[in-house]
C-alpha positions in Angstrom: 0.0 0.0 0.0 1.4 3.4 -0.6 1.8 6.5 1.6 -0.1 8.9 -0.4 -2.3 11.1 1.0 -6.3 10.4 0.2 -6.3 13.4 -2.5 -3.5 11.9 -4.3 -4.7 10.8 -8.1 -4.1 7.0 -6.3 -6.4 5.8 -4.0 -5.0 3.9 -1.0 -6.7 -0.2 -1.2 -6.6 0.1 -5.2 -3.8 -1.0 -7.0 -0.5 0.2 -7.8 -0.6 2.4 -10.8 -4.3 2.4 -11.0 -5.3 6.1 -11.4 -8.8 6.4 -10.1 -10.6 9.9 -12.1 -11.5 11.3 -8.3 -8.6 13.1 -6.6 -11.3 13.8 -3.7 -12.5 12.0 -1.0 -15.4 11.0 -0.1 -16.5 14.0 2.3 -14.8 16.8 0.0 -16.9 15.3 -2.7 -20.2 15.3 -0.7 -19.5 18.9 -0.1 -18.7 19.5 -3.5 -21.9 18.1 -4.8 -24.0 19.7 -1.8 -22.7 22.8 -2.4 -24.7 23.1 -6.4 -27.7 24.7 -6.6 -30.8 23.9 -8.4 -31.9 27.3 -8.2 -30.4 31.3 -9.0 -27.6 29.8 -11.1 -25.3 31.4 -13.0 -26.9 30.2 -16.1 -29.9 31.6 -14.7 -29.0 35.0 -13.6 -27.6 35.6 -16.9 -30.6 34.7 -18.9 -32.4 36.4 -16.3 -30.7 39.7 -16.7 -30.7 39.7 -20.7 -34.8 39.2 -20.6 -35.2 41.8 -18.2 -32.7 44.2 -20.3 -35.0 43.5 -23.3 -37.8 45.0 -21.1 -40.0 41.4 -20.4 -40.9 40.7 -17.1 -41.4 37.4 -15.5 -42.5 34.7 -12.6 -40.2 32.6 -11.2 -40.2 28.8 -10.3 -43.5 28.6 -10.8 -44.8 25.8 -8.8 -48.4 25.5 -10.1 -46.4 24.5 -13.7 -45.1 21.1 -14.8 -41.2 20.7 -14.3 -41.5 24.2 -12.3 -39.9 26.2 -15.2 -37.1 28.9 -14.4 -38.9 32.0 -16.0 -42.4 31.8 -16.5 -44.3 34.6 -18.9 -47.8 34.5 -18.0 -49.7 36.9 -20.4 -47.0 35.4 -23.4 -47.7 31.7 -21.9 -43.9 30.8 -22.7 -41.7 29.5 -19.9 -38.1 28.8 -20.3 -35.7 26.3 -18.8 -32.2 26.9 -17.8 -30.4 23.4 -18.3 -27.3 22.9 -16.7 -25.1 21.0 -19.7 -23.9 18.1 -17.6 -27.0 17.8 -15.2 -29.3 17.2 -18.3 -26.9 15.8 -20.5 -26.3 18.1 -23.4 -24.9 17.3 -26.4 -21.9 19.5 -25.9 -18.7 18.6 -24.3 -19.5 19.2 -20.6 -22.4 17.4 -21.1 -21.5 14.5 -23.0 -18.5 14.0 -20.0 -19.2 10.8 -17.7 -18.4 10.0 -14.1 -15.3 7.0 -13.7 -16.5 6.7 -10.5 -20.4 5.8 -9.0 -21.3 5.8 -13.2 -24.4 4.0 -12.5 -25.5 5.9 -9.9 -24.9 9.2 -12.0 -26.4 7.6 -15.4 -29.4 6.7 -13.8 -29.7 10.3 -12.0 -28.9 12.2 -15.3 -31.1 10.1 -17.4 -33.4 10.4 -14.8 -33.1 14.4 -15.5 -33.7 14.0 -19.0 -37.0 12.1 -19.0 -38.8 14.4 -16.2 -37.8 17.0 -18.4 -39.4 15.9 -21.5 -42.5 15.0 -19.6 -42.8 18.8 -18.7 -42.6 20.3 -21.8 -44.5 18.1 -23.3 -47.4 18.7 -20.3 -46.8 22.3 -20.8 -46.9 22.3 -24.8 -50.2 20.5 -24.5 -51.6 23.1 -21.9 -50.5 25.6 -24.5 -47.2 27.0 -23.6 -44.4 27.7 -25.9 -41.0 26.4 -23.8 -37.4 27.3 -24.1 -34.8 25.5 -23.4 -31.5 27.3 -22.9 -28.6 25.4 -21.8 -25.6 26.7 -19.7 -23.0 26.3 -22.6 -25.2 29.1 -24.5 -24.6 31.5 -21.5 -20.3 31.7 -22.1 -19.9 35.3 -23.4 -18.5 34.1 -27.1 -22.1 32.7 -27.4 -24.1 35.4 -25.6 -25.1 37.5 -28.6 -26.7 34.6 -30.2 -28.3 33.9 -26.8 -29.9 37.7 -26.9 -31.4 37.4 -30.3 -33.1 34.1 -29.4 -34.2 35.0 -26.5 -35.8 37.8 -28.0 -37.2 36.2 -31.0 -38.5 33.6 -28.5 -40.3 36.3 -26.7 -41.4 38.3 -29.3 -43.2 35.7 -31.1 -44.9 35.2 -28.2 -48.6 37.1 -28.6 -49.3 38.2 -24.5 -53.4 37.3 -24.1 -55.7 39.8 -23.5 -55.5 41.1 -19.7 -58.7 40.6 -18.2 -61.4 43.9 -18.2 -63.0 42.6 -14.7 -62.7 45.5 -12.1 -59.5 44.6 -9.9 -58.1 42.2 -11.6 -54.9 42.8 -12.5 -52.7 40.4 -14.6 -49.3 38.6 -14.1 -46.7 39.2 -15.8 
């Protein structure tokens, strides 16, 4: 057994010369993987400042929703996703990487992802909602000026409904 210490790229009880893909252990991982957030990403806020920029105002997280979209345009009835690229497996490179270690575990979680995903838009496209999906590889700034114009043409094409004419009702944006 060697004397490296349990960060090296060798883990002690494996092998000789085995390199094992996690230089962490166990509880620096855990706090790794605790520390992501499912909500007020980076992705997000980014996407969240361009639409607002544009002048749209939105809902978040909305709860009543299938798949609890990120932004949610009520009187447009569009919602849009922010996808993390390795969390919902994207076709880019981040999200086309794969775990060496606990890969079952993680397949079955991401693919996991993926089908609850397509179950909401597809609830919401039914319903009549137009969805966007915008995944965090779109947010680097090289690709953001595409990201602006979609956005936008997203939002744009998007009639808002009528606001209701009843006395105090006001609608959501």
């Amino acid at each position: 057994m060697s004397s490296l210490p349990r960060n090296s790229a060798r883990s002690p009880g494996k092998s000789e010369g085995r390199d094992v893909a996690d230089t962490l252990t166990r509880e620096q991982r855990r706090k790794c993987m605790a520390a992501i957030r499912g909500k007020d990403t980076k992705p997000e806020m980014i996407v969240r400042s361009i639409t607002h920029r544009l002048g749209y105002r939105y809902g978040l997280h909305a709860a009543d929703l299938p798949g609890k979209p990120d932004m949610v345009f009520r009187l447009r009835r569009a919602v849009v996703f922010v996808h993390g690229c390795y969390w919902h497996m994207h076709t880019c490179k981040r999200g086309r990487s794969t775990p060496a270690t606990n890969t079952k575990f993680w397949r079955t979680k991401r693919e996991g992802n993926r089908r609850r995903d397509r179950a909401a838009c597809a609830a919401l496209r039914s319903a009549g909602w137009r969805v966007l999906k915008v995944w965090e590889c779109e947010c680097s700034p090289a690709k953001r000026p595409r990201l602006i114009e979609r956005l936008a043409r997203f939002l744009q094409d998007c009639e808002p409904s009528r606001p209701s004419r009843r006395r105090g009702v006001r609608p959501h944006a």
